[in-house]
Structures are given as C-alpha cells and as structure tokens.
GUMARZA-414956 format. One record per residue: x, y, z of N, C-alpha, C in turn; residue in one letter. Coordinates in steps of 0.05 Angstrom, whole numbers, padded with zeros to 5 digits, always signed. Example, Ala and Ser with C-alpha at 12.3 -4.5 7.8 and 13.67 -1.06 7.14 Angstrom:
! residues 2
+00264-00114+00156+00246-00090+00156+00264-00066+00156A/+00257-00045+00142+00273-00021+00143+00258+00001+00157S/
//
This chain:
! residues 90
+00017-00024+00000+00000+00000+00000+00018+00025+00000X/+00024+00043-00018+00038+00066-00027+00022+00090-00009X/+00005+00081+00017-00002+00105+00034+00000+00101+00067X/-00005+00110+00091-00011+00107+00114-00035+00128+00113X/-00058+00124+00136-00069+00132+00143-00066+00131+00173X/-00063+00155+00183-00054+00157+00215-00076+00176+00232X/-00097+00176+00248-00114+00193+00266-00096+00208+00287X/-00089+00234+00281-00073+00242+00302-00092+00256+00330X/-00107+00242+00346-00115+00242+00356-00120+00276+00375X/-00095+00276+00387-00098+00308+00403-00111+00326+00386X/-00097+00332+00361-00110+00343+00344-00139+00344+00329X/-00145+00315+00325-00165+00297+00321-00167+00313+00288X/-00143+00298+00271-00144+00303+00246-00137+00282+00225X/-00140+00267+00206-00127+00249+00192-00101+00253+00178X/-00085+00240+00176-00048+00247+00169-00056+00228+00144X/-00056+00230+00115-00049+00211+00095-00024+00218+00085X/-00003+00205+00090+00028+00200+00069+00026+00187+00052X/+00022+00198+00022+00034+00180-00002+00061+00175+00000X/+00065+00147-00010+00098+00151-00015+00092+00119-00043X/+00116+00138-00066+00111+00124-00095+00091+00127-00110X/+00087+00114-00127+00065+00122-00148+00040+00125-00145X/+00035+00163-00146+00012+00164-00144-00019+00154-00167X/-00032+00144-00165-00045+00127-00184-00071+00127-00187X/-00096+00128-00205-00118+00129-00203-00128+00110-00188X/-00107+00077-00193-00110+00056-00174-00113+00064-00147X/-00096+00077-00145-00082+00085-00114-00112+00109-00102X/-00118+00123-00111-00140+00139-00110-00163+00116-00099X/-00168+00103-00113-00188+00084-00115-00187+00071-00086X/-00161+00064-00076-00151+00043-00057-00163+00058-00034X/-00151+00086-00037-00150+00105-00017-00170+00096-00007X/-00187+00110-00012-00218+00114-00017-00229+00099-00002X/-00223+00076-00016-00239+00055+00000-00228+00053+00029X/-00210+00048+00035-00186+00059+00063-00204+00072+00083X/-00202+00094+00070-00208+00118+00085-00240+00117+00103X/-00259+00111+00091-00285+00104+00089-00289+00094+00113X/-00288+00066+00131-00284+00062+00148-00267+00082+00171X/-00240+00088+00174-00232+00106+00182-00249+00127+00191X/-00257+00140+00174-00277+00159+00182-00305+00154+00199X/-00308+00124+00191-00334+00129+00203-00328+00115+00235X/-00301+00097+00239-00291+00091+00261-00299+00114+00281X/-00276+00133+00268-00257+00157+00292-00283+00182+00288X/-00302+00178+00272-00314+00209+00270-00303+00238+00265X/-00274+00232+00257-00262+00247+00241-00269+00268+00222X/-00267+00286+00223-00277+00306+00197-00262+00324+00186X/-00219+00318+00188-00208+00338+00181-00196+00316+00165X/-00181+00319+00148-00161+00309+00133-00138+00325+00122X/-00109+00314+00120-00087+00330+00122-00071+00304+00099X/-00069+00309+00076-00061+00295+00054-00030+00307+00048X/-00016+00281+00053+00026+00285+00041+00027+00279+00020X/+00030+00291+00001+00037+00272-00027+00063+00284-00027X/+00082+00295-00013+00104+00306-00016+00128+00290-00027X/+00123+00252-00017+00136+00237-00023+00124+00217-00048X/+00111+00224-00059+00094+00210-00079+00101+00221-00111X/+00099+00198-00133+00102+00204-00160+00083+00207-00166X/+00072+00228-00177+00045+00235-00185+00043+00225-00214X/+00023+00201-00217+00027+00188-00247-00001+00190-00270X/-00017+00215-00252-00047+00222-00260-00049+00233-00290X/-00061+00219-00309-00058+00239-00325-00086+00254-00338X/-00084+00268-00351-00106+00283-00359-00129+00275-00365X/-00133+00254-00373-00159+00247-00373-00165+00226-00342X/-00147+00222-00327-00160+00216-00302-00168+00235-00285X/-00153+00265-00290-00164+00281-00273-00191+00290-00282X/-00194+00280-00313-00232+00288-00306-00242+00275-00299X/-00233+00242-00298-00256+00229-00279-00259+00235-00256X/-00245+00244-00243-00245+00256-00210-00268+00273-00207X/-00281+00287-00214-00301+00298-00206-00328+00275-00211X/-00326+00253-00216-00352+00236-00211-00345+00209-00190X/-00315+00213-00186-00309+00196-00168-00322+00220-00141X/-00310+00235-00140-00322+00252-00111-00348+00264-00108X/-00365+00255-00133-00390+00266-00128-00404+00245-00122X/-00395+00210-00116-00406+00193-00105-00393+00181-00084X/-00377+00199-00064-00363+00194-00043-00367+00209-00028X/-00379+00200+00000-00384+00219+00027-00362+00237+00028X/-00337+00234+00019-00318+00262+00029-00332+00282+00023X/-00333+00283-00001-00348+00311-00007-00360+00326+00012X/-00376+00321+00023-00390+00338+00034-00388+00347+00072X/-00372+00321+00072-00361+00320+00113-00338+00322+00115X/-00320+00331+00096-00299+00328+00106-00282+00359+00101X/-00271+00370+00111-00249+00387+00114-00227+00380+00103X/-00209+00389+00084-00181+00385+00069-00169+00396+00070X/-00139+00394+00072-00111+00405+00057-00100+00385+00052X/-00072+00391+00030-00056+00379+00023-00034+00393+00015X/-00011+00379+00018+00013+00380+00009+00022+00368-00016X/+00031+00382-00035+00045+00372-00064+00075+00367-00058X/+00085+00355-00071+00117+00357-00087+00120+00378-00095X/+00141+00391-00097+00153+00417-00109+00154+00416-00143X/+00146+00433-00151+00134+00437-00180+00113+00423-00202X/+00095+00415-00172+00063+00409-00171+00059+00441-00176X/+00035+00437-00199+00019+00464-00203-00012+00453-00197X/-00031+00471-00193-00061+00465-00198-00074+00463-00171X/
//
C-alpha cells in the first residue's frame, strides 16, 4: 500500500502520506481505506502528504475525479488540505 493513514488524535485530524506512485489505482484504494476510518474515529479533518509520492495522473483521469467525488461521502463531511511535491501546479 503506497499510503498510511494515521488519526492524530490530540489534534483529532487524519495524516495521509503517499509515498511512490501516485495512481488512479491508488486513488481508488485510498478511498476505500479511508471510508471506514472515518466512520470509526468520527473524524472530519483530513491532512493529505503527497510530498513523497510520484504523481502518475494523467489528464484524462483528472476528469474522472469529479464523478469519483460526487459519489463519495468526502465531499460533503470532510475538511481538506494537502501537500504537493515541489513543481506540482493546480
């Protein structure tokens, strides 16, 4: 699995580290991951690393991304940031 998912508790925020190829697969994996997680810990922040990750998305996966998240509870409960690699744009 090219991620961790960590509940940093005091904080009460989710830690996701990519590390290696970031992947529509990998997206997919997440996802499903995460899902549980959330509904465990009642979590509602998320804090995404891809700092260590190869981002291998390409243009026509990033349009599917908007029908992957319009049938995924994140949308709408969850709180985000993230971190890119250096000379990530977008």
């Amino acid at each position: 699995m090219p991620f961790t998912i960590e509940h940093i508790q005091d904080r009460d925020y989710l830690l996701v580290t990519f590390t290696g190829p970031f992947t529509m697969g990998v997206v997919r994996e997440y996802i499903s991951e995460l899902l549980p997680i959330l509904e465990e810990t009642g979590c509602r922040r998320l804090l995404s690393d891809s700092t260590a990750a190869q981002i291998q998305i390409t243009s026509k996966d990033i349009m599917q991304l908007p029908k992957m998240v319009e049938t995924s509870p994140l949308t709408t409960a969850l709180k985000r940031a993230a971190l890119a690699p250096d000379g990530t744009s977008g």
